[in-house]
C-alpha positions as CSV (number, residue, x, y, z in Angstrom):
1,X,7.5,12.2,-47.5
2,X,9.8,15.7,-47.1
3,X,12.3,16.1,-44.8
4,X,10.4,18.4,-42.9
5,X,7.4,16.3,-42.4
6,X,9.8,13.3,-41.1
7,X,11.4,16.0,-39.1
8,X,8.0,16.1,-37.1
9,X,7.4,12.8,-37.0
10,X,10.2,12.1,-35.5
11,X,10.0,14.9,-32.8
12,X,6.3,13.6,-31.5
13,X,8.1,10.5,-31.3
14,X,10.3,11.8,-29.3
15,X,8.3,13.6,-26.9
16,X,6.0,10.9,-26.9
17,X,8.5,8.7,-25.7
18,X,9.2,10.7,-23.2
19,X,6.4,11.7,-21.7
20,X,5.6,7.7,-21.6
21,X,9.4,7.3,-19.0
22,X,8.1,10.2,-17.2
23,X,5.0,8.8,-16.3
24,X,6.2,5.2,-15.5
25,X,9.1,6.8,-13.4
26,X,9.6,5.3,-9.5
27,X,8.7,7.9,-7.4
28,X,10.5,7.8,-3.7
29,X,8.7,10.4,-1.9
30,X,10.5,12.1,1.4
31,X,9.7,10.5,4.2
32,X,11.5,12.2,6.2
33,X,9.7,15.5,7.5
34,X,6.5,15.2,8.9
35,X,5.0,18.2,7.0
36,X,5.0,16.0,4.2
37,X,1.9,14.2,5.5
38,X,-1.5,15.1,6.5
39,X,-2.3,12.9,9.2
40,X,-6.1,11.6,10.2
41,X,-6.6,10.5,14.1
42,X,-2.7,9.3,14.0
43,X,0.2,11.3,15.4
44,X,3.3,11.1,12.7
45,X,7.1,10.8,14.0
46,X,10.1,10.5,12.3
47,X,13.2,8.8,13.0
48,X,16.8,7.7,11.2
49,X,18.1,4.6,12.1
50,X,21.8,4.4,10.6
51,X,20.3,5.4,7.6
52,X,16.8,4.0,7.5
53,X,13.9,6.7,7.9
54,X,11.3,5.4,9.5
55,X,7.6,6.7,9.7
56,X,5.7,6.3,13.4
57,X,1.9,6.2,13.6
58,X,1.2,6.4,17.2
59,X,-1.6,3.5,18.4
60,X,-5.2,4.8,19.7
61,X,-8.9,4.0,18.9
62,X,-10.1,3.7,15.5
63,X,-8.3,3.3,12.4
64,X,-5.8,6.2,11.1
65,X,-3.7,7.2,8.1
66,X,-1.1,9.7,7.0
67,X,-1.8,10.5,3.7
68,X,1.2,11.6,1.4
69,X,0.8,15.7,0.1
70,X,0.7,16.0,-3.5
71,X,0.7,12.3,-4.5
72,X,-1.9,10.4,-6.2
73,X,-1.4,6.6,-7.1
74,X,-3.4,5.6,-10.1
75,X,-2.3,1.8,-11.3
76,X,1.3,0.3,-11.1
77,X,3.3,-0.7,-8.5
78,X,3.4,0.1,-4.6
79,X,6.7,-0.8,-2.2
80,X,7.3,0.0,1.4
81,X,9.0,-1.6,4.1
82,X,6.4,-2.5,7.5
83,X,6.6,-3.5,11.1
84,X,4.0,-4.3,13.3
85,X,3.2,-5.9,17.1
86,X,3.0,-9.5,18.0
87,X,-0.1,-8.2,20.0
88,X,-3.8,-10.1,19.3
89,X,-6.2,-7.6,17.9
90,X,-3.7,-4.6,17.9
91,X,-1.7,-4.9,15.1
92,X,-2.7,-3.9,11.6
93,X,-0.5,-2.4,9.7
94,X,-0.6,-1.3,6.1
95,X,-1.3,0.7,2.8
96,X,-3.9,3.0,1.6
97,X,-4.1,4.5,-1.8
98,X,-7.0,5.7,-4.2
99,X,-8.1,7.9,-1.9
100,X,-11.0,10.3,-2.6
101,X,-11.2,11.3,0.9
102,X,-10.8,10.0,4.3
103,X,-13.4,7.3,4.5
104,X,-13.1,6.7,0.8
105,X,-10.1,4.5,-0.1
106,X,-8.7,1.4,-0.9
107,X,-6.7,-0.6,1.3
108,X,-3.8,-3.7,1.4
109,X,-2.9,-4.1,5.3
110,X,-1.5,-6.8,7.5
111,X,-1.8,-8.5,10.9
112,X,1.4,-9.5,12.3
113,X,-0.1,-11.5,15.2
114,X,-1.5,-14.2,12.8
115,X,1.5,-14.7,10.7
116,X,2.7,-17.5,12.6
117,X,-0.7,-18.6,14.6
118,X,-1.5,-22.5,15.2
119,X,-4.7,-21.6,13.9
120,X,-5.3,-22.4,10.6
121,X,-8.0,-20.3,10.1
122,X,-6.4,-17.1,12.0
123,X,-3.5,-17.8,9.9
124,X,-5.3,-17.1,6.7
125,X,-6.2,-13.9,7.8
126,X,-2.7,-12.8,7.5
127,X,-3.0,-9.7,4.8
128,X,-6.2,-8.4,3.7
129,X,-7.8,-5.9,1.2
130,X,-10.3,-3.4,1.6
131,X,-12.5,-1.1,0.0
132,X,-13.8,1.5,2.0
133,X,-16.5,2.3,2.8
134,X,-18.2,-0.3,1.5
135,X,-16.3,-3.1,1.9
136,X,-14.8,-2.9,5.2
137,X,-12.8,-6.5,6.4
138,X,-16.1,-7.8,8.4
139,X,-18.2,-7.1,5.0
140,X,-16.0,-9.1,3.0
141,X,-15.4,-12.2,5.5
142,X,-18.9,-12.7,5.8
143,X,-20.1,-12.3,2.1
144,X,-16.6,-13.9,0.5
145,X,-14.8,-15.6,3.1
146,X,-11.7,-16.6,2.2
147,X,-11.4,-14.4,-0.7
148,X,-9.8,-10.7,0.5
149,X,-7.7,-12.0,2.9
150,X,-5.3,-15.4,3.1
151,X,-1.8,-16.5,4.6
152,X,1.7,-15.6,3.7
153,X,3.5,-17.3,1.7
154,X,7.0,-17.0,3.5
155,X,7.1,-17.4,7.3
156,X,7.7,-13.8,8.6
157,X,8.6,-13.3,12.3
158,X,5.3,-10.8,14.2
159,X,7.9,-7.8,15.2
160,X,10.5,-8.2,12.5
161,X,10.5,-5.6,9.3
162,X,8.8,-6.6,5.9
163,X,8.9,-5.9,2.6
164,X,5.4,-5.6,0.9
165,X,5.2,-5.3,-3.2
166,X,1.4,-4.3,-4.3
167,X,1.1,-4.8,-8.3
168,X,-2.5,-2.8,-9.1
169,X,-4.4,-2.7,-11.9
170,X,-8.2,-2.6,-13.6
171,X,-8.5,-5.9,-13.1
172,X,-6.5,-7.3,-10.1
173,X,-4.3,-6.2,-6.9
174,X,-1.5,-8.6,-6.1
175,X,0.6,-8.7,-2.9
176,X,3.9,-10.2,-2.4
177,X,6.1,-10.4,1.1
178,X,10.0,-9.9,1.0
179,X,10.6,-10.6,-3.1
180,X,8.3,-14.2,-3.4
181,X,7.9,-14.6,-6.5
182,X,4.3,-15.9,-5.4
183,X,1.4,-13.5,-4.3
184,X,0.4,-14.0,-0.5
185,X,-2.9,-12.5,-2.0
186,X,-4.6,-11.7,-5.6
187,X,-8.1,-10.2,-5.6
188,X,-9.9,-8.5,-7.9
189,X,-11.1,-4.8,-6.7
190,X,-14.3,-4.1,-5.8
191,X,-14.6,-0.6,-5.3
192,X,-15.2,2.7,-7.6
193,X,-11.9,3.6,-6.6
194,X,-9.7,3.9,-9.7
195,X,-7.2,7.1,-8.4
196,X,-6.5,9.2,-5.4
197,X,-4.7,9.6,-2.7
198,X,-1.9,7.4,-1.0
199,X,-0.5,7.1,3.0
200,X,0.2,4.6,5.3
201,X,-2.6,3.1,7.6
202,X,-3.3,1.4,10.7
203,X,-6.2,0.0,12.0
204,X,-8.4,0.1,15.1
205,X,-5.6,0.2,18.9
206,X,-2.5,-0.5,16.6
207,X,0.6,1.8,15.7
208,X,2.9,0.7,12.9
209,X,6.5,1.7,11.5
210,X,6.9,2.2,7.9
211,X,9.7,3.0,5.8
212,X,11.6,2.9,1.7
213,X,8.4,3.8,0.0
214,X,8.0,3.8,-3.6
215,X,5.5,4.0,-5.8
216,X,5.1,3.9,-9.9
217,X,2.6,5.1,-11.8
218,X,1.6,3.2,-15.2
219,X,-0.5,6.2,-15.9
């Protein structure tokens, strides 16, 4: 083999290499400006608290989401810190990503008021995924109970911040809760949802604070 040929080799290496770190790179997109997000049936707000920027999604009927501009989350890793209401049946708080538009989507959200209920059952019903529009939460409780949605595994307080981890890929979505080193929930998705958009979500009467996102694509 001539130098020159080596010399080729080695550059497509090179740039191969490269272009592998620049796709698995952490994105941290800005949260703070509100022209950053394109907001459906939600009003945004943005606030600093001694450092912290934290996204508002304001509470009214049906569910909402402030999708990210220019941002599209394929497979890899989702983290963002959440807060939520210690409020039965108002409170669901969470992440949407492959999003084709804005009934299409996939979904991992939570419901603070059952994080610490004496309920057994209510308690299991803690952090739930989605895939819309198919497979909205009722959908899947009644066809696979017990399967989308289950418990935490660390005892988080209703109204306190939380730190949510979501690992996705072809063949499962994993959730963990403040750096457990055990999912709260694994599933397998469902939808034809592969890549798309990404934003934060609420559900149906509930408003939610969100802040520290990152996101990394594998692809």
């Amino acid at each position: 083999m001539n130098k020159k040929v080596s010399a080729i080799i080695i550059v497509c290496i090179t740039c191969f290499s490269l272009n592998s770190v620049a796709q698995k790179q952490t994105l941290k997109p800005e949260l703070s400006n509100t022209q950053n997000f394109q907001a459906i049936n939600r009003k945004v707000t943005v606030t600093n608290n001694n450092g912290k920027v934290i996204v508002h999604l304001d509470g009214k009927p049906g569910e909402g989401v402030a999708w990210l501009k220019n941002i599209s989350f394929t497979k890899g890793i989702i983290e963002f810190d959440v807060k939520g209401k210690n409020v039965l049946q108002k409170s669901f708080a969470g992440i949407a990503f492959h999003g084709i538009n804005n009934g299409t989507f996939d979904a991992v959200y939570f419901r603070p008021f059952n994080f610490q209920s004496n309920d057994a059952t209510a308690k299991k019903h803690s952090v739930q995924y989605i895939s819309m529009p198919k497979y909205d939460w009722s959908v899947l409780r009644q066809t696979h109970p017990g399967v989308y949605e289950n418990a935490l595994t660390k005892t988080v307080e209703p109204e306190s911040w939380f730190h949510a981890k979501i690992i996705a890929d072809d063949s499962s979505i994993k959730v963990y809760v403040n750096g457990d080193n055990e999912p709260s929930l694994v599933v397998k998705p469902i939808g034809n949802n592969t890549k798309g958009k990404i934003g934060f979500w609420v559900g149906n009467n509930s408003e939610g604070d969100f802040s520290n996102l990152t996101i990394k694509n594998n692809e």
